[in-house]
C-alpha positions in Angstrom: -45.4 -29.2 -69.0 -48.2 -27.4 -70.3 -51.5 -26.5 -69.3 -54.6 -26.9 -70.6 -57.4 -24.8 -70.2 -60.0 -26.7 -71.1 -59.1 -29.7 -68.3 -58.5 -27.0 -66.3 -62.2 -25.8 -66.2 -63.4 -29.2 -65.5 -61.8 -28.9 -62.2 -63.9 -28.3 -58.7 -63.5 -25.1 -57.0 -61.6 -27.3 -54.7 -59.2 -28.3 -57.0 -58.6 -25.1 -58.8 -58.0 -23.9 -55.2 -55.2 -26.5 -54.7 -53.6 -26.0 -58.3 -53.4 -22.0 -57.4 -51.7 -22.6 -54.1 -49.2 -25.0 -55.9 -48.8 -22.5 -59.1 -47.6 -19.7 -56.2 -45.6 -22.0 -54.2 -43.7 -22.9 -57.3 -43.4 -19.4 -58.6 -42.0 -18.1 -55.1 -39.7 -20.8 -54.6 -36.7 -18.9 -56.6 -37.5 -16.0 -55.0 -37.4 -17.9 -51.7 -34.0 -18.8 -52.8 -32.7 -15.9 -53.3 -33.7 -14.0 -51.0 -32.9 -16.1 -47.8 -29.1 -15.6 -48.0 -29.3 -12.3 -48.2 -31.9 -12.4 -44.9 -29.6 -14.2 -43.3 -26.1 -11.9 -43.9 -28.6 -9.0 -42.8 -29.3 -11.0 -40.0 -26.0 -11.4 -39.0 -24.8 -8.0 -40.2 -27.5 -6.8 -37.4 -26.1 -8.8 -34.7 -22.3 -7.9 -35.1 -23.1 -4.4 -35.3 -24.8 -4.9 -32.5 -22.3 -6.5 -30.5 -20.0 -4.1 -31.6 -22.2 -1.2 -30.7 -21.7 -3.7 -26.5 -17.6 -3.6 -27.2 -18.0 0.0 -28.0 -19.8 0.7 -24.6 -17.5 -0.8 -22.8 -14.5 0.4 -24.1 -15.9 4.0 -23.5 -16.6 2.9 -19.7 -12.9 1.5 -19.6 -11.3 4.7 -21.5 -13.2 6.7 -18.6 -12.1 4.4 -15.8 -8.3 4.7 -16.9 -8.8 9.0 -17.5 -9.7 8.5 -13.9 -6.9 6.3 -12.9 -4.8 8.5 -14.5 -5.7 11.4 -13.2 -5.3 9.5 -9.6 -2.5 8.6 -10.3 -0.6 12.4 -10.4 -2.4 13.3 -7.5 -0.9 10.2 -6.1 2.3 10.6 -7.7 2.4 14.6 -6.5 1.6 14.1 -2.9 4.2 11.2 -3.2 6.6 13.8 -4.5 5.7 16.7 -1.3 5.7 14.2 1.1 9.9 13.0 -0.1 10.2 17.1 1.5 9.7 15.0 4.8 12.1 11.9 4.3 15.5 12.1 5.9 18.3 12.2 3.0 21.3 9.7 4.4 23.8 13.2 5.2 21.0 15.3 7.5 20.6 12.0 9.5 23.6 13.4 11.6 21.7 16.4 12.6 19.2 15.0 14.1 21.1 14.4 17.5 21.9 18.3 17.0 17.9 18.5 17.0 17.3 16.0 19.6 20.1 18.3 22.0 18.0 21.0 21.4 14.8 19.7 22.2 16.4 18.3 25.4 17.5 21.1 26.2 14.1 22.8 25.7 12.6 20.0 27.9 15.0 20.4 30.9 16.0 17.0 29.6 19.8 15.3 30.1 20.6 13.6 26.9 22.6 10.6 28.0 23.9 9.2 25.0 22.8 8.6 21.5 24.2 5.5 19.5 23.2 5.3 15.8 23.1 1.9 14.5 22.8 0.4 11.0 20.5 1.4 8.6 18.0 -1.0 7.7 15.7 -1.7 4.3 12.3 -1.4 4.4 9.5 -3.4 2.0 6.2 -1.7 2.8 4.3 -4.7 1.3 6.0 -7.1 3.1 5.2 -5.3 6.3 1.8 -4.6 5.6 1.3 -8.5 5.5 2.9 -9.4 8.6 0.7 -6.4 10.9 2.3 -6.8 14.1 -0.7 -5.2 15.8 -2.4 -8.9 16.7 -1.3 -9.8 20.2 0.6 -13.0 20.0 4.4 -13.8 19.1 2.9 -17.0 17.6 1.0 -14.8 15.2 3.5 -12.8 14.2 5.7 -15.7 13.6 3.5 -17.7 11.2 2.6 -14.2 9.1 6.1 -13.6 8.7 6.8 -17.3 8.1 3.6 -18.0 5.1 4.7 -14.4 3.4 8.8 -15.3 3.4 7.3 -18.7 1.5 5.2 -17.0 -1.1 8.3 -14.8 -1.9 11.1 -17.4 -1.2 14.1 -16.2 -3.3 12.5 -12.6 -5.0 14.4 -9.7 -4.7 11.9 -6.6 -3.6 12.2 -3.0 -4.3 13.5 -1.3 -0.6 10.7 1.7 -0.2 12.8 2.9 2.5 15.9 2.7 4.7 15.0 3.1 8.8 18.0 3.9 11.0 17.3 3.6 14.2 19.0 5.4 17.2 19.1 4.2 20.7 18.8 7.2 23.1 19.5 7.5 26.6 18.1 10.7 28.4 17.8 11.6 32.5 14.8 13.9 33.9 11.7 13.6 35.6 8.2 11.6 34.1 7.1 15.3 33.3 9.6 16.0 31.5 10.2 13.1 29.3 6.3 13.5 28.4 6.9 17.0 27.3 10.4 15.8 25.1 8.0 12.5 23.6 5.3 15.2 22.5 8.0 17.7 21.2 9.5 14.7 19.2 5.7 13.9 17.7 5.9 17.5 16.3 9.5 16.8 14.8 9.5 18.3 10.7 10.9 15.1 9.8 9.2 11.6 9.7 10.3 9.7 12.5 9.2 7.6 15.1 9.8 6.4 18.8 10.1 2.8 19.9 10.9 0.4 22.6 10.2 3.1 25.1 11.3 2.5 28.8 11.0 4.5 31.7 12.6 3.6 35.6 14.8 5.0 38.4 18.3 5.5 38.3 20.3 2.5 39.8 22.9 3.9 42.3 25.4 2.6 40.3 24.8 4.1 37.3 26.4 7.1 36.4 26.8 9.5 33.4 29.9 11.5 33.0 30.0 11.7 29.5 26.6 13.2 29.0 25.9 15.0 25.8 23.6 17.9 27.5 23.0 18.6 30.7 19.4 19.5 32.2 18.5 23.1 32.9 16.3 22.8 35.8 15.9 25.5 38.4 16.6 23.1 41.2 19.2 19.9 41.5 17.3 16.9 41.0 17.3 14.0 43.2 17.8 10.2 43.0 14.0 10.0 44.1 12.6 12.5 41.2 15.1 11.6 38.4 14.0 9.1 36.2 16.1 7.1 33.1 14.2 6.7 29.7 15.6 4.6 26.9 14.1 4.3 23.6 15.1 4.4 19.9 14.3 6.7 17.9 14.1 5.9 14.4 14.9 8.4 11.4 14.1 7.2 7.8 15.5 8.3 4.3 14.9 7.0 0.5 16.4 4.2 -1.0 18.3 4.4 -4.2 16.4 4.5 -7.8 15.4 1.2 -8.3 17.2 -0.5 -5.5 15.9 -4.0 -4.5 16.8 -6.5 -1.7 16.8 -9.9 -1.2 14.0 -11.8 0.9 16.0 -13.4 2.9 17.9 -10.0 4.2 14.3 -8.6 4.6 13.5 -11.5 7.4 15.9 -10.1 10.4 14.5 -6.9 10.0 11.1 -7.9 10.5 11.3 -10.0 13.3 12.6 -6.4 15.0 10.1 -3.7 13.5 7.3 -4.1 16.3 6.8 -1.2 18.3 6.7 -2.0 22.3 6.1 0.4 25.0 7.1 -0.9 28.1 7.1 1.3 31.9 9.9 -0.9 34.4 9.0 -0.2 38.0 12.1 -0.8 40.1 11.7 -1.8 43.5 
């Protein structure tokens, strides 16, 4: 197509307007056309940079988060370490009635007798979700019962073995205060449970006692008191020893703590 000139000047001001806007729309249309992809593709170059500029952030935050972790962790993982000084091994758990003797015997204290029983496995976790400390047998019974569902035939890792000890010892209430507070001072973890405290039955009688008390004066029916409780040692488990749910459930329904005073008439 060409142009002519001539026709060209014939046309209104109007018109020659209208023909240049056309002449430049034409001439910018290739231009228009190749230019646009490119827009675009910088466009979305832009925005994946930028979103990778987000990930980038963010896995800087995480990277700090898990130095921080990390570093918890071995403070975690030492104190774990220094507190294993304090954990019973299986062998020394036989002189700890050599200790308890001489804390008795410190505490003008008659040790009775002192009957080990079986060790027992421990699952922290499992513990933890069955908190005896709610008042209520019912409660404790329906924790223990939803958490032995959720884990219904698991085997979990035994975090500890408790060996509990029932002790029998003869003095008076001042005296079984002062051995209780000596025992809270003991270098080893332990702990004292089922406490009971009452008079000595007329009947009873204990010939084969381990120690004898060393009080200045012979005490009485009236002043002498009998105080059972067990006192509970604990040691580590094997590496990577585990346990059966089921096992675990027995133990449970015994680990409460009760302190209990029996007045005898």
């Amino acid at each position: 197509m060409a142009f002519d000139i001539k026709q060209l000047n014939k046309l209104s001001k109007r018109e020659k307007n209208l023909v240049g806007i056309m002449l430049l729309v034409l001439s910018s249309l290739p231009l228009f056309q190749f230019t646009l992809p490119t827009w675009n593709k910088y466009i979305e170059s832009t925005t994946k940079i930028r979103d990778g500029e987000n990930k980038l952030r963010d896995l800087v935050l995480r990277i700090k988060k898990l130095e921080k972790l990390k570093g918890e962790n071995i403070k975690i993982s030492k104190k774990i370490e220094s507190q294993k000084l304090y954990l019973a091994k299986s062998y020394e758990i036989d002189f700890l009635v050599q200790d308890l003797k001489k804390i008795c015997d410190e505490s003008s204290i008659s040790l009775e007798s002192f009957t080990p029983t079986n060790p027992e496995p421990v699952n922290i976790i499992l513990e933890k979700q069955v908190d005896s400390k709610t008042t209520g047998k019912s409660v404790v019974r329906g924790r223990l019962k939803q958490a032995l569902d959720k884990l219904k035939g698991q085997d979990l890792p035994v975090d500890l073995y408790r060996f509990p000890i029932e002790v029998k010892v003869t003095g008076d209430f001042t005296d079984i205060i002062e051995l209780f507070k000596k025992l809270e001072k003991y270098g080893r973890v332990i702990s004292v449970e089922n406490i009971s405290i009452g008079k000595i039955q007329a009947k009873q009688a204990f010939e084969n006692r381990l120690t004898k008390s060393k009080t200045k004066k012979q005490s009485t029916d009236t002043s002498s008191l009998l105080s059972t409780f067990d006192l509970v040692a604990y040691s580590l488990p094997g590496n990577d020893e585990k346990i059966a749910v089921n096992q675990l459930q027995k133990n449970l329904s015994t680990s409460m703590s009760s302190y209990r005073f029996k007045k005898n008439r």
